[in-house]
C-alpha positions as CSV (number, residue, x, y, z in Angstrom):
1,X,-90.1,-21.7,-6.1
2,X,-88.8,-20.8,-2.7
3,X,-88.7,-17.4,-3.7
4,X,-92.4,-17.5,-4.7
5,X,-93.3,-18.9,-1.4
6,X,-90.8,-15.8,0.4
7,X,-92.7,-13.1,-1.6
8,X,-96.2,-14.6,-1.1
9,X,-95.6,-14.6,2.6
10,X,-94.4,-10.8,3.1
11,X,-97.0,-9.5,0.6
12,X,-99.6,-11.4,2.8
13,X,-97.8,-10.1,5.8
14,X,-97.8,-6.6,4.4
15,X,-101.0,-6.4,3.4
16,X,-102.4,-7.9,6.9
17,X,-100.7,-4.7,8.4
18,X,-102.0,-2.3,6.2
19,X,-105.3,-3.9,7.0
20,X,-104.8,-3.4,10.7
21,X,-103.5,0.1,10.7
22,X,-106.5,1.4,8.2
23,X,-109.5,0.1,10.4
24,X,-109.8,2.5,13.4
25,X,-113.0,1.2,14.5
26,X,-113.1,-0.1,18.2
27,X,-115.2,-2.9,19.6
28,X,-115.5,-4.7,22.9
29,X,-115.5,-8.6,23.4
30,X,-117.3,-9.5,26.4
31,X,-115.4,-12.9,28.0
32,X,-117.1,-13.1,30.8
33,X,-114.9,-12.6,33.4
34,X,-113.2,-9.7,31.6
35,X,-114.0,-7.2,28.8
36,X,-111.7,-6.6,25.8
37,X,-111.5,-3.7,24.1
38,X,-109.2,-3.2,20.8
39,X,-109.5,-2.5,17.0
40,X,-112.1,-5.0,14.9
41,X,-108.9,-5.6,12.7
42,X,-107.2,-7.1,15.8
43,X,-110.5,-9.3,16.3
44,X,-109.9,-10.4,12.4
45,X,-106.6,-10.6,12.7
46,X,-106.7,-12.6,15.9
47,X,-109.6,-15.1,14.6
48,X,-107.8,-16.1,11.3
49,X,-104.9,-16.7,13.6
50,X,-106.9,-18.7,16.1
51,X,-108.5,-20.9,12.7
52,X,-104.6,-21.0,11.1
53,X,-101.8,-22.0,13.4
54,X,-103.9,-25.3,15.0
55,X,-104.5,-26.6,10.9
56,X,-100.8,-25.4,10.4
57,X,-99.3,-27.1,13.1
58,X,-101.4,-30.6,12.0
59,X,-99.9,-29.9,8.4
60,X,-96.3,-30.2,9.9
61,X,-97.3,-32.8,12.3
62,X,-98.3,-35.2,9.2
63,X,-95.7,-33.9,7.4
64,X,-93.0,-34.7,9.3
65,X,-94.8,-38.5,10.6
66,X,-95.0,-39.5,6.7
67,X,-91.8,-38.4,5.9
68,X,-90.1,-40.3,8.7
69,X,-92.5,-43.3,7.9
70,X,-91.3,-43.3,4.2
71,X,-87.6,-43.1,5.6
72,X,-88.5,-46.0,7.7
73,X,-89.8,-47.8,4.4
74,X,-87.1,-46.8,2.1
75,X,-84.3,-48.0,4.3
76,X,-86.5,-51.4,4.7
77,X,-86.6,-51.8,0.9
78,X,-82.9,-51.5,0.2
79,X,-81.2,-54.6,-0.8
80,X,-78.8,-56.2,1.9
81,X,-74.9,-55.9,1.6
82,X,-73.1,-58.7,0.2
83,X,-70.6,-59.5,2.5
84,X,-67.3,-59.9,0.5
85,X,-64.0,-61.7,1.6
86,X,-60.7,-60.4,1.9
87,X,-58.6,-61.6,-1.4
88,X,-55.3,-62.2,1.0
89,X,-57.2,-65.0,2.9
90,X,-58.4,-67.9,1.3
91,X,-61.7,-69.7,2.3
92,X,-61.3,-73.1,3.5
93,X,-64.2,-75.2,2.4
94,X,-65.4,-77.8,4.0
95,X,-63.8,-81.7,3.0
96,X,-66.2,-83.3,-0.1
97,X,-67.1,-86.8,1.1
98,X,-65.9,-89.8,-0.8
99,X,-68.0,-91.5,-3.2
100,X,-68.7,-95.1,-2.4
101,X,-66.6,-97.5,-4.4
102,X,-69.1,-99.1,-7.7
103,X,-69.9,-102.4,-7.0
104,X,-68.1,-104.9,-10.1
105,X,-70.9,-107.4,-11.1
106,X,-68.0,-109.8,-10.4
107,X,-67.2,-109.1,-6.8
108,X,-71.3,-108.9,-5.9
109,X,-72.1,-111.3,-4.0
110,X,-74.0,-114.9,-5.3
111,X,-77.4,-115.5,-4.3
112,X,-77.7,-119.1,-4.1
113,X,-80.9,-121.1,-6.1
114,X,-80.3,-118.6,-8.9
């Protein structure tokens, strides 16, 4: 695929040359302040760049927002560590309290007027 992308690039490179050397014509831009005066090719050329690089540069710009925002999000979804204890220390647990002694219905205590 990368080589697709490679030869897609140089044979729009190449042809975008050819293009520019063909067309001999010359015409003026009037700027106001200044007049410039250069091949029509350079005017196309110039003008697709002008449309191009700004819409390029916001299609990296996204790019590289979403994938740090997925990063973000995939990091956030992993499961915690469980922490694990070292098998040459035992873990002391805390003491168990005592159960209270049952209660004999002997040794209960005798309500009187019963």
């Amino acid at each position: 695929m990368q080589f697709i992308k490679i030869l897609f690039w140089v044979l729009l490179l190449v042809a975008t040359f050819i293009f520019w050397w063909t067309n001999e014509a010359r015409a003026s831009l009037d700027l106001g302040a200044a007049v410039v005066e250069a091949r029509v090719s350079t005017f196309v050329v110039g003008a697709f760049l002008l449309g191009f690089v700004p819409t390029w540069l916001l299609l990296r710009g996204s790019k590289w927002r979403l994938s740090r925002r997925i990063k973000t999000l995939e990091e956030a979804a992993k499961p915690a560590p469980v922490p694990t204890r070292p098998a040459s220390r035992p873990a002391n647990p805390a003491p168990a309290a005592q159960p209270a002694p049952a209660v004999s219905p002997v040794d209960s205590p005798k309500t009187p007027g019963l």
